[in-house]
C-alpha positions in Angstrom: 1.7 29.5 1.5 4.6 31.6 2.2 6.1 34.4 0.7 10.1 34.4 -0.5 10.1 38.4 0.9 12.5 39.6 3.5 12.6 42.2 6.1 13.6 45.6 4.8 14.9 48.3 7.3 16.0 51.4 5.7 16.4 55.2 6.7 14.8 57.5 4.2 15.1 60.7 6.4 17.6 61.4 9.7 15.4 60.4 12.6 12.8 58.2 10.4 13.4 53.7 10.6 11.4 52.1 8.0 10.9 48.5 8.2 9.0 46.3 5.3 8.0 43.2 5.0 5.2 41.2 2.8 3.7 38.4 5.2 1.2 35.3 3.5 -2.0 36.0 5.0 -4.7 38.5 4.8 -4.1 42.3 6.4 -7.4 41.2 8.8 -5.2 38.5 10.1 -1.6 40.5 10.4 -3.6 43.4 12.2 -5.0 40.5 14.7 -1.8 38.8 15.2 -0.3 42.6 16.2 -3.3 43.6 18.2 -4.7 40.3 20.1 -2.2 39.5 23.4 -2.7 35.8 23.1 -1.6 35.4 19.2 1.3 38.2 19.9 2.7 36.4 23.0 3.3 33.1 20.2 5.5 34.8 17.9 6.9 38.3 19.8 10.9 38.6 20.4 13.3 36.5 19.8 13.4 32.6 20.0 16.4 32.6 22.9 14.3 34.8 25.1 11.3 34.1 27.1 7.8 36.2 26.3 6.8 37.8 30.1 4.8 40.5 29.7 2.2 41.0 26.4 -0.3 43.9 27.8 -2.7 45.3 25.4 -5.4 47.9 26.0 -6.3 48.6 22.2 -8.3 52.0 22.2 -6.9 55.0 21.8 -5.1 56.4 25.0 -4.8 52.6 25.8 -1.6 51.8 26.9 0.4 48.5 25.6 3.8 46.6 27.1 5.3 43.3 26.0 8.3 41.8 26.9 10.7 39.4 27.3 13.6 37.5 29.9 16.9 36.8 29.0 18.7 34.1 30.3 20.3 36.1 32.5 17.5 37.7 34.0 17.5 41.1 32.6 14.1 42.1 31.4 13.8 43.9 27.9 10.5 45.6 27.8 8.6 48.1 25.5 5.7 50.1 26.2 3.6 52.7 25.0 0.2 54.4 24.2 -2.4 53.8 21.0 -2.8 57.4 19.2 -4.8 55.7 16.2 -6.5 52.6 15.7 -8.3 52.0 12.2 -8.4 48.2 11.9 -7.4 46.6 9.8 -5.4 49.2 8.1 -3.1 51.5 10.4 -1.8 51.7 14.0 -0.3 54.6 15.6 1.4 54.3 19.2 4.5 55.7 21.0 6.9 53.5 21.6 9.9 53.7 24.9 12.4 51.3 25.7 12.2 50.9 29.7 15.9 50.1 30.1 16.7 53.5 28.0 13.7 56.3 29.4 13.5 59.4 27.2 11.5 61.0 25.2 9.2 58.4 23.2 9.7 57.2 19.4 6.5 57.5 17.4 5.6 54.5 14.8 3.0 54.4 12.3 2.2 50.9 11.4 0.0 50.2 8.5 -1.5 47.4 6.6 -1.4 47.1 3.2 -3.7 44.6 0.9 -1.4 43.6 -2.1 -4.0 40.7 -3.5 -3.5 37.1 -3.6 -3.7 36.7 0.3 -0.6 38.9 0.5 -0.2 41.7 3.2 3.2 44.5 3.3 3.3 45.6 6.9 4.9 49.1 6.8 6.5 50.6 10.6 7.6 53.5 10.2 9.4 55.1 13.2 10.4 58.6 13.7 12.8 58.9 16.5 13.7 61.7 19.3 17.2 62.0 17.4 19.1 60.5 14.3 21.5 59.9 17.4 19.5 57.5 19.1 18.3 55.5 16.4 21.5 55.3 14.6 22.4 53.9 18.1 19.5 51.8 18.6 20.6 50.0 14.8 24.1 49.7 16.0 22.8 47.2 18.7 21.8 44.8 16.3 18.5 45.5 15.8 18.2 44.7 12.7 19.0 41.0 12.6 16.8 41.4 15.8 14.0 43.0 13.7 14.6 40.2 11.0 14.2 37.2 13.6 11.1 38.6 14.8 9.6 39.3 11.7 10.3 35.4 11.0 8.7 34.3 13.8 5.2 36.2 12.6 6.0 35.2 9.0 5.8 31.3 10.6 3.1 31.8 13.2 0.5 33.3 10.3 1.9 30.4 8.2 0.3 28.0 10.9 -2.8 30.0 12.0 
């Protein structure tokens, strides 16, 4: 069972990202695939780049860090800290790109049960400046964003 959605990204206020998407499986099983090292390290990043580093100490004041190689050696990590956990329905962390330190991005994530086996996975982002995440889009995030929400999309198809 798949669904026919796509990833949304849009920008309802000037710092927040929003990014939807409705995935074919059960919330209970998107929250897992986000939250368990060993499922995120199957479908995290992109295809061309090699998964290195999938850390997570889920509790709150845990800390988290995944992250990937390019082909060319760099290293493109995230990291951050858990602020809420309430499984299966919302996750709240801080969020830093190690190549760009500064002050942290906030995200809400959030699980919603839309029936029929059907979960919308909500982030929503609030960053230090409409600067830097105006920036951060202008990278190519979003076909970035779009890949990686694929890869989930296909590893829940299989689990």
């Amino acid at each position: 069972m798949t669904t026919q959605s796509t990833t949304k990204l849009t920008t309802p206020s000037e710092r927040e990202l929003v990014i939807t998407r409705d995935f074919a499986a059960p919330r209970e099983r998107v929250f897992e695939a986000w939250t368990k090292p060993e499922q995120v390290r199957q479908w995290y990043g992109l295809s061309s780049l090699t998964t290195t580093v999938c850390d997570i100490d889920l509790r709150v004041g845990g800390a988290w860090r995944w992250g990937q190689k390019a082909p060319d050696g760099q290293e493109i990590v995230f990291s951050g800290m858990y602020e809420e956990i309430t499984p299966p329905e919302r996750l709240v962390y801080t969020e830093l790109f190690e190549l760009m330190p500064g002050p942290p991005i906030h995200v809400t994530l959030t699980f919603e049960e839309k029936g029929d086996g059907v979960t919308r996975l909500r982030s929503t982002s609030v960053w230090p400046s409409a600067e830097i995440r105006d920036q951060a889009l202008a990278t190519g995030m979003e076909a970035g964003v779009a890949e990686e929400y694929d890869r989930l999309a296909t590893f829940l198809a299989r689990v």
